[in-house]
C-alpha positions, -999 to +999 in steps of 0.1 A: +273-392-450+290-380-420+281-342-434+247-349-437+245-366-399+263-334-387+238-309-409+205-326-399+219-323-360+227-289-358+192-282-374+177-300-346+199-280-317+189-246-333+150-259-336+155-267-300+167-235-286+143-213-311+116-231-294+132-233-258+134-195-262+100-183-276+086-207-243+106-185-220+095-153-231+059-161-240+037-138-209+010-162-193-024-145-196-039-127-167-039-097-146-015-084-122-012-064-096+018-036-089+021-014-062+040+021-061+046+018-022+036-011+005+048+002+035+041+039+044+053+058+072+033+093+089+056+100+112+041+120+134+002+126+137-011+153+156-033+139+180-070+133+159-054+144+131-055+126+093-043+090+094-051+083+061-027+069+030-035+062-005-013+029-020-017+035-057-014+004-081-014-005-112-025-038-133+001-051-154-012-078-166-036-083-199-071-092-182-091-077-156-080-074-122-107-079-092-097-069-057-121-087-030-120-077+005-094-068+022-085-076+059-070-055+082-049-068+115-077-046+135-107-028+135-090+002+140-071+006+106-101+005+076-090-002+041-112+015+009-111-003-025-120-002-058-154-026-065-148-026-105-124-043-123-097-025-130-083-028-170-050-038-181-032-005-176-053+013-152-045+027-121-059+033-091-055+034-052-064+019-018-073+040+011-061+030+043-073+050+075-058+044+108-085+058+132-075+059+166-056+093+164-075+097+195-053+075+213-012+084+216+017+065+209+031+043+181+009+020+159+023-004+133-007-022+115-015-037+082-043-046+054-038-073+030-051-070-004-069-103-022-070-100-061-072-123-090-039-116-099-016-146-114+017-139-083+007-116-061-025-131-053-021-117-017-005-084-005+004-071+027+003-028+029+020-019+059+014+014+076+031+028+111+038+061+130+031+077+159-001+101+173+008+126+193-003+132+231-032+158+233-023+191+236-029+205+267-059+232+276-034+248+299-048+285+295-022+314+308-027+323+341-039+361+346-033+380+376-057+401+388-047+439+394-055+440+433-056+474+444-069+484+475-065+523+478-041+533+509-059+556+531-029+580+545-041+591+581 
């Protein structure tokens, strides 16, 4: 009897942890969202120069993602986004401009990114650097040849 008690509750600990295990590994359904890069760096931008960067990402999940609009901490750094879903698997990108190269000195701004994803339902791409001053117009001086002709009395 005591064999039996013993066979009939090890059955039930391995049926436990079989299903304890498939539970933990089983994917919830849904799309998700996985950047290459969220923070990017320029540098240096000569002044009105390109202050554009593409963040490329990727869904990861198994159902459509959907990106709604994204906010930006100003007016001055403008964010470009896919309007489709994107499918399981795809790839694509988000175009972030910064567009006061007009104006020198260091800029650290940011856009977060609103999807349907199942985790990362919000996302925060960082971008910085620094425009340059404006070059000066400062045109070489020329010297005119002055030559008066030396009348020898």
């Amino acid at each position: 009897m005591k064999k039996l008690l013993v066979f009939i509750s090890a059955m039930f600990l391995m049926c436990t942890m079989a299903f304890a295990q498939e539970e933990m590994t089983e994917k919830q359904n849904g799309p998700e969202i996985t950047f290459k890069e969220t923070n990017h760096d320029f540098g240096k931008i000569q002044y009105k120069g390109n202050g554009s960067h593409e963040f490329v990402f990727v869904n990861t999940g198994n159902e459509p993602l959907i990106l709604t609009q994204p906010k930006s901490s100003c007016g001055c750094t403008v964010p470009e986004w896919p309007k489709q879903p994107i499918l399981p698997g795809e790839s694509n990108v988000i175009k972030v401009t910064y567009k006061n190269t007009d104006r020198p000195g260091s800029f650290n701004k940011y856009v977060t990114v609103f999807s349907n994803a199942l985790v990362n339902k919000e996302i925060k791409l960082h971008i910085k650097g620094t425009v340059e001053p404006a070059p000066t117009d400062a045109a070489p001086l020329q010297i005119e040849n002055i030559s008066s002709p030396v009348k020898n009395n």
